[in-house]
C-alpha positions, 0 to 999 in steps of 0.5 A: 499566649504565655507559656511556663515549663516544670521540670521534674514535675511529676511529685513533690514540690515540682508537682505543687508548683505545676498545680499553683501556675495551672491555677493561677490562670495567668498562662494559656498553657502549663507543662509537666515535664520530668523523664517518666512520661507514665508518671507525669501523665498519672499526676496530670490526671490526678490534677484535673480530677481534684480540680475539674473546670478549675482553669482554662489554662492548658496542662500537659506533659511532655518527656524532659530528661535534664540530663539528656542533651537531646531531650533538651534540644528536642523540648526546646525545639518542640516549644519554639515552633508550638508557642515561639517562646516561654514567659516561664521557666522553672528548673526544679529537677535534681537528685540528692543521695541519701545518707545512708546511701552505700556508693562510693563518694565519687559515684554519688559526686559524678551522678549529682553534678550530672544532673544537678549542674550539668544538666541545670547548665543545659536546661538554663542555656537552652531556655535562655533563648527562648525567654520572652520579654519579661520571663522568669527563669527560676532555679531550685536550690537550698539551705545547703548552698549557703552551708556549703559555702562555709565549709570549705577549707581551711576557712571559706576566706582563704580557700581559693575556689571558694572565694571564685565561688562566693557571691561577691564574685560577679566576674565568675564566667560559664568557662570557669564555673565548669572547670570548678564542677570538673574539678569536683568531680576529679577531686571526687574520684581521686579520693582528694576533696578534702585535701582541696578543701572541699565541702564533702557533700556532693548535693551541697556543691550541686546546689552553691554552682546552681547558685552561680549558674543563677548570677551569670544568666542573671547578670546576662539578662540585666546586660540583654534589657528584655526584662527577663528575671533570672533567680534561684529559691530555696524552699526550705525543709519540704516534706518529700521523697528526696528529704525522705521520712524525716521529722525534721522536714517541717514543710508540705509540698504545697508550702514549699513551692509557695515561695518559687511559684511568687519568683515566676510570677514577679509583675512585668516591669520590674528591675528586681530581684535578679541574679539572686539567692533567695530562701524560705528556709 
C-alpha cells in the first residue's frame, strides 16, 4: 500500500499534480486535501469524469486547513491508523496577496507567514513521522525565493539575517529559523522591514523560509538513513488564480506541476537530490 497527500489541491497546480499521482498508478491511494471539502469533492468528481476507468488507485478528499493545528493533527492521526504511513507528500498550499491588494503590509505580512511558513512548518513536522522508508516530501516554493534573497540590505553579504538565511548556512536550526519568521512578522507591524533590511514582500520572505524549512528536514533525513527525500520546487510562472490574469505567466497547471510530480517520484534508493531548491522557472 502506498499513499501520497496534495494539500491545497482543489484547483491549480495542486489540482494538476492530484490528477498526475492518480494516473501514474504507482500509489494505491491519492488524496486531495485543501480546507474547502465542497470544492475538493467538485474537483474530484470532475477527475474521474474526464478520466473513468482511468486508474485502479483510490482518489479521495479529505479537509486539511495548513494552518489550523488541529486540522493537522487530526489528518495525521486519520492516516496513521488507515495506512500506518505516506510514501508521498506534497505541501503545495499557500496564499499570496496580489498587488493591487488595499491591506496594510503587516496584515498581508502576518497572514502570509500564517500559512505560508507556519502552517508549512506544521505540515512538514507532523508528516515527518509518518514518512515511510523511501518518501518524498516536497515543498512548493518559487522564482521569488531566489529574489528575495538578494534584496535584503544594504547588500545580501552583509546583512546579518540574510546571511543565516542563505543556503550555505546548513547549521540553521528549527528554533532560529522561527525567530527570523517572528521577527518579520514583528518587523511588519512596526512599520521597520525596511530599516532591518528586509526584503518588502511578505510572499517572497514566506517563500526563502520554506526553502529553509526544505534544508533542515533534508539534513534531518540524510542523518534518519531511511531513504526519505526532502525538497522544494518551483514551478515556475503558472497560469493560476494566485498569479491572476497575467500575460506574463506562460505556463499552464499541467506544465507546472510537471517538475514536483518528477521530485515525488524520484526511484527508491537514491541519495539525491535531498534538502534542495529546484526550479522550473
Amino acid at each position: 500500500m502506498s499513499v501520497a497527500v496534495v494539500t491545497g489541491a482543489n484547483r491549480g497546480i495542486g489540482l494538476a499534480i492530484v490528477k498526475q499521482l492518480w494516473l501514474s498508478e504507482k500509489f494505491s491511494n491519492v488524496y486531495l486535501t485543501g480546507r474547502n471539502t465542497t470544492a475538493c469533492n467538485e474537483s474530484l468528481q470532475k477527475l474521474k469524469s474526464q478520466f473513468p476507468s482511468k486508474s485502479s488507485t483510490v482518489l479521495a478528499t479529505h479537509h486539511l486547513d495548513i494552518a489550523d493545528k488541529d486540522s493537522v493533527l487530526s489528518f495525521t492521526k486519520y492516516l496513521k491508523e488507515t495506512h500506518g504511513g505516506v510514501d508521498v507528500l506534497v505541501q503545495n498550499a499557500a496564499i499570496a496577496f496580489k498587488n493591487s491588494a488595499t491591506e496594510q503590509f503587516s496584515v498581508q505580512a502576518k497572514e502570509t507567514l500564517r500559512i505560508n511558513f507556519y502552517g508549512t512548518f506544521d505540515v512538514v513536522e507532523k508528516f515527518y513521522p509518518l514518512m515511510r522508508e523511501d518518501g518524498r516530501m516536497v515543498l512548493l516554493s518559487s522564482y521569488c525565493s531566489q529574489s528575495t534573497q538578494f534584496r535584503f540590505q544594504p547588500n545580501s553579504w552583509k546583512n546579518e539575517i540574510a546571511k543565516e538565511l542563505y543556503l550555505v548556512n546548513q547549521d540553521l536550526s528549527e528554533d532560529r529559523l522561527h525567530h527570523f519568521a517572528d521577527l518579520f512578522v514583528q518587523h511588519a507591524e512596526e512599520g521597520t522591514v525596511e530599516k532591518h533590511g528586509w526584503p518588502l514582500t511578505a510572499y517572497g520572505v514566506s517563500k526563502l523560509l520554506t526553502n529553509c524549512i526544505t534544508r533542515i528536514y533534508g539534513k534531518k533525513a540524510a542523518k534518519d538513513k531511511k531513504g526519505v527525500l526532502v525538497n522544494c520546487g518551483c514551478p515556475g510562472y503558472v497560469q493560476t488564480d494566485m498569479t491572476g490574469a497575467n500575460s506574463g505567466a506562460q505556463k499552464v497547471p499541467d506544465e507546472g506541476a510537471e517538475k514536483i510530480v518528477q521530485l515525488a517520484l524520484l526511484p527508491p534508493g537514491i541519495p539525491g537530490p535531498n534538502g534542495c531548491y529546484i526550479s522550473d522557472a
